[in-house]
C-alpha positions as CSV (number, residue, x, y, z in Angstrom):
1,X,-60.4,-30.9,-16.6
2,X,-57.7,-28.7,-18.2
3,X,-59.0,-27.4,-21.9
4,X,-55.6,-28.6,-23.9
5,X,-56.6,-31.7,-23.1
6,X,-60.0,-31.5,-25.3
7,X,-58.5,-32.9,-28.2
8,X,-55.3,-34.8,-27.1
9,X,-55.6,-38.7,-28.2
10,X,-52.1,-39.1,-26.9
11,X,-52.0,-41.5,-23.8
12,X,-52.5,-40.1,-20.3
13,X,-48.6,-40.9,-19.7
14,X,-46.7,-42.9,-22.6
15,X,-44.7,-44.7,-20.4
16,X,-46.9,-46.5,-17.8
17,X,-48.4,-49.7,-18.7
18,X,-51.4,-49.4,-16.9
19,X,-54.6,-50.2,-18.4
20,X,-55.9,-46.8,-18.3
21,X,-52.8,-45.2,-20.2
22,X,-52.7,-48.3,-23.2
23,X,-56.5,-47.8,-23.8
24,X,-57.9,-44.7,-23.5
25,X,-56.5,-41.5,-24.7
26,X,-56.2,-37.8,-22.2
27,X,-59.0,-36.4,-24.5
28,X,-61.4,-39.4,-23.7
29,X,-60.5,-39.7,-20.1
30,X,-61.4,-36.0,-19.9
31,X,-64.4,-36.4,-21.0
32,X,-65.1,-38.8,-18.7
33,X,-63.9,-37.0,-15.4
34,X,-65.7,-33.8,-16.5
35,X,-69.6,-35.3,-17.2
36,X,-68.6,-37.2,-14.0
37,X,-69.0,-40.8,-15.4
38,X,-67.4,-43.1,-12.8
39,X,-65.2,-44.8,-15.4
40,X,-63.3,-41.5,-15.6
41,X,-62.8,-42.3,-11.3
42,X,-62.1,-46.0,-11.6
43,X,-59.8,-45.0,-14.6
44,X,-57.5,-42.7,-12.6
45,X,-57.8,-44.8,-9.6
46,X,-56.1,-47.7,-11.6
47,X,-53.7,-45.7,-13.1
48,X,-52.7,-44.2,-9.2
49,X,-52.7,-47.8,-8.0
50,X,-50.3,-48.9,-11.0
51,X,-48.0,-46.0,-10.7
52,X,-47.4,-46.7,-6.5
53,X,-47.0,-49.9,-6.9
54,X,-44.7,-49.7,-9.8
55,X,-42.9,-47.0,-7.7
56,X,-42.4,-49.2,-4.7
57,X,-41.2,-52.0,-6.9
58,X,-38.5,-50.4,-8.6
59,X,-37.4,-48.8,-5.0
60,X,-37.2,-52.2,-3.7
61,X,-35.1,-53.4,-6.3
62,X,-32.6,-50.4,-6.1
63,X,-32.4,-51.3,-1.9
64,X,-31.8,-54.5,-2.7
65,X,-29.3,-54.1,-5.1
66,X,-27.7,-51.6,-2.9
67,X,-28.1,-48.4,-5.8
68,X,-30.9,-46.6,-3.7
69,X,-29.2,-43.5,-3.8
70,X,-28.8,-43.1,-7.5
71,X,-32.0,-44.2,-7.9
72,X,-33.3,-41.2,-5.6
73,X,-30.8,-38.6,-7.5
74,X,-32.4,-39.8,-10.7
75,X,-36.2,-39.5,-10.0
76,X,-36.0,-36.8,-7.4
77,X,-36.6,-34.4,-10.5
78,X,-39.2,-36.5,-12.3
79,X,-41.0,-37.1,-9.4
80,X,-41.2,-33.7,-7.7
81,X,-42.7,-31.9,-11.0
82,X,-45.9,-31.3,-12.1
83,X,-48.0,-32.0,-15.1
C-alpha cells in the first residue's frame, strides 16, 4: 500500500520467476491489494509460495553438496532486510 509504489511498472522483484513478478508490474499489484480485489491476494500468495519453495530448493542443494554454510553467510544479509 506504500505511495512510491503508485507509479512503479518495474516488477514486484526482478529476480524471481514467479508468475506474479513476470506479469504484473508493483504499480498494478498495488492497485490491486489496495481496492481489495482478490487477485491482488492470490498474486502475493503465489509469489510467497514461489519464493519458499525456491528457498528450500536452493538450501537443499547447498546440504547436499555439503556448502550449507556459505550458502547461509551469503543470504543471511539478503534475507534478514527489508523492502
Amino acid at each position: 500500500n506504500n505511495e512510491k509504489y503508485t507509479l512503479d511498472d518495474t516488477p514486484p522483484d526482478p529476480s524471481c520467476g514467479c508468475p506474479a513478478c513476470r506479469n504484473f508490474s508493483r504499480a498494478y499489484l498495488r492497485h490491486l491489494l489496495k481496492s481489495h480485489e482478490m487477485l491482488g491476494m492470490r498474486l502475493a500468495v503465489m509469489h510467497n509460495l514461489w519464493f519458499y519453495n525456491t528457498l528450500m530448493e536452493e538450501i537443499r542443494n547447498a546440504l547436499d553438496e555439503g556448502r550449507f554454510g556459505a550458502y547461509y553467510r551469503e543470504q543471511r544479509d539478503i534475507l534478514g532486510r527489508r523492502i
